[in-house]
C-alpha positions, 0 to 999 in steps of 0.5 A: 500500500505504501509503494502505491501511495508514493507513486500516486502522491508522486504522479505529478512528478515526473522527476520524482517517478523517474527517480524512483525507477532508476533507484528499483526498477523491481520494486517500481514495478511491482508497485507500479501494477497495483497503481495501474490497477486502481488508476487505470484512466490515469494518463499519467500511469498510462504512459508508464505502463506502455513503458514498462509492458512494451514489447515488439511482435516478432513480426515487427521485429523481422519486418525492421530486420529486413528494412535496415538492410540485413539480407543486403549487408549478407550479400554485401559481406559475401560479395566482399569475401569473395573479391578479397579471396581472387585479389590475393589470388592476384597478389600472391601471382605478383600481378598486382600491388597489395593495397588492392586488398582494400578494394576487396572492401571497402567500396562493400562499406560505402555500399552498404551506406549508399544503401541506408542512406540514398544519397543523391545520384550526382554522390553517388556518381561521384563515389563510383567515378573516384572508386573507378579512378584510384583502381585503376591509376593505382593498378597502371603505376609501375608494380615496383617499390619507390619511395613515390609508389609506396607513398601513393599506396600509404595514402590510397587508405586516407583517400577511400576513407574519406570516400566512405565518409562521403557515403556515409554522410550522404546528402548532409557531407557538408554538415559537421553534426554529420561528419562529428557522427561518422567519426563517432562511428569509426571508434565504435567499429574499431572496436567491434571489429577488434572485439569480434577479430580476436574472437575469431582469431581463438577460433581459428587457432583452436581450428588448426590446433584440432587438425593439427592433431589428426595429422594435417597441416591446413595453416596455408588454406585456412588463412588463405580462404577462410580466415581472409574471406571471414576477415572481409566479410566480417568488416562488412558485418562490423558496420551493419552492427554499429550502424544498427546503434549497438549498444555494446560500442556506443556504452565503451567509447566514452569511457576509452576516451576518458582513460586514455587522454590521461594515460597518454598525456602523462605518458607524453611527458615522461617520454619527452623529459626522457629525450631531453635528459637523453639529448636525442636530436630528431634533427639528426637522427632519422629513425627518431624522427618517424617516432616522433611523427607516429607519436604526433599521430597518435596524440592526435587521434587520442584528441579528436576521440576525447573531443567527440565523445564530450558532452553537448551540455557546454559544461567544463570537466577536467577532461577538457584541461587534460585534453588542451593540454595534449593538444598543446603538447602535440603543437610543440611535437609538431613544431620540432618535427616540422623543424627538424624536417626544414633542416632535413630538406635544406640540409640533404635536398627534396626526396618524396619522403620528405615532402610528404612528411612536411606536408602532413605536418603542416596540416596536422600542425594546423588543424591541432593549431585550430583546435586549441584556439576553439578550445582556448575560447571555450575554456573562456566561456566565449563559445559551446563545444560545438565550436571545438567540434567543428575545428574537428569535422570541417578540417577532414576533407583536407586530409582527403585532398592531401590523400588524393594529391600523393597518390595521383602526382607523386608518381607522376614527378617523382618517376 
């Protein structure tokens, strides 16, 4: 009688019945049925009873399986198996480069958003046309190792990314809430991708172990037809999964952001006092150099994730402070870096690493430069989160464009 009278004197409460539900699910329920009971014309407890009592038909349920795309993601996924196992076929003759590998998949992602999304025919157009273009100039490129081939096949991936981006986002490319979720997706699908990869992984090796057994050694054709047509497959399953809003993903990014920008700003100093009390010289030494630009790649990476997954309630937390300090951190990496690679290019002359190197500094040096002005001007309170986002969201296409630019002229005049 008690729970009833707390949810009757608390019907024009709607705070306070949210409370007490997400205080004892189990018990607001219980209480909740003899309410209903007493009250049933109560529009109030109405809507709470839907709440509580509602539940899809199976009918309903398959119909929404079948509209969101699941028998044409199957399709897909077979479809991208099979083209990935007859490219390592060709890769394995030695007649073709084995980035062709990620035309085995990809364009089977940006379909499948075409799918969901129906953008207009002039995007579609222009998906197939750049998909056709970079297949083919990539597969008239002299099959050898240059430093200006192998650049241009380093970028090709920067390049489709942003391709799938163009699906994903479809008719609203232009908006940044758009592109903010496709980026949001890439974390989410990194993660189930890798979830269900390392699942398959144990299955795999258990597989060869038990034949092991018997006698047989199948390594060679399990890797070369099962596990790589899974692993294909399996990529375009990942995206169906995300894009259905799984739980699982969206639940673990936030809370990966908020543990790792921390970790790595922490870590970044450490190593930085470390290279100063040691005197390595990125200026001189090369190899040191490449760390440094990976370890600026990954701060950046850490960034924009912590970036996206911040709350649009415009409030401050420590985790804003921690991640303007990492971008602070990233422009003196960047600075050094850019630094060193002047000096490497005045000093020894231009070589296609070099010039692909300072360019990707300069952008990245920008868009972190970007960044903590937008964030600066939050943390001052003159503008919201979105302000930050948008340093994030509108810079993207240059990546893109820099991906086009090596892969379609470095070959060409670095020949």
């Amino acid at each position: 009688m008690e729970s009833k009278n707390l949810i009757m004197e608390n019907i024009a409460k709607p705070h306070e019945l949210e409370r007490m539900y997400r205080k004892d699910p189990k018990a607001f329920k219980k209480s909740f049925s003899n309410a209903w009971e007493q009250n049933p014309d109560s529009q109030v407890l109405g809507v709470w009873h839907e709440r509580l009592n509602f539940k899809e038909t199976a009918s309903t349920e398959k119909s929404s399986l079948l509209q969101k795309g699941f028998l044409f993601m199957g399709f897909l996924a077979i479809l991208a198996g099979v083209s990935t196992r007859i490219i390592f076929h060709f890769v394995e003759q030695e007649a073709i480069a084995p980035i062709n590998l990620a035309f085995g998949i990809i364009p089977f992602i940006a379909a499948y958003f075409v799918y969901n999304n129906t953008p207009k025919k002039s995007v579609i157009y222009s998906l197939v046309a750049l998909f056709l273009i970079s297949g083919f100039y990539l597969n008239i490129l002299p099959l050898n190792y240059k430093d200006s081939i192998i650049l241009a096949y380093l970028h090709l991936p920067i390049f489709l990314w942003v391709l799938v981006g163009l699906a994903f986002t479809g008719n609203e490319y232009s908006k940044g809430s758009t592109r903010l979720t496709y980026i949001k997706f890439n974390l989410e699908y990194c993660i189930l991708y890798a979830s269900m990869a390392v699942s398959g992984m144990i299955l795999a090796l258990l597989t060869m172990q038990l034949f092991s057994f018997v006698g047989l050694d199948i390594e060679e054709f399990y890797f070369s037809n099962v596990v790589l047509f899974g692993a294909a497959a399996l990529a375009i399953v990942a995206a169906y999964l995300v894009s259905m809003n799984l739980k699982l993903a969206k639940n673990i990014t936030p809370y990966i952001a908020k543990i790792f920008s921390p970790l790595v700003l922490v870590t970044l100093l450490v190593y930085l006092i470390t290279v100063i009390w040691v005197g390595k010289n990125p200026f001189l030494d090369r190899n040191f150099l490449i760390a440094f630009n990976g370890i600026l790649l990954g701060v950046l990476v850490v960034t924009i994730f912590s970036i996206i997954e911040k709350d649009s309630d415009g409030k401050k937390n420590i985790s804003d402070y921690i991640n303007f300090a990492l971008i602070v951190l990233a422009l003196i990496i960047d600075s050094v870096a850019l630094s060193a690679i002047m000096f490497r290019l005045s000093s020894y002359g231009i070589t296609p690493n070099r010039l692909a190197v300072l360019g990707v500094n300069i952008l990245i040096w920008v868009n972190l430069f970007w960044i903590m002005l937008s964030y600066m001007r939050f943390l001052q309170n003159k503008t919201g989160p979105s302000t930050i986002q948008d340093a994030v969201t509108k810079y993207l296409p240059v990546y893109g464009l820099w991906a086009a630019f090596v892969i379609f002229t470095f070959p060409i005049v670095f020949n």
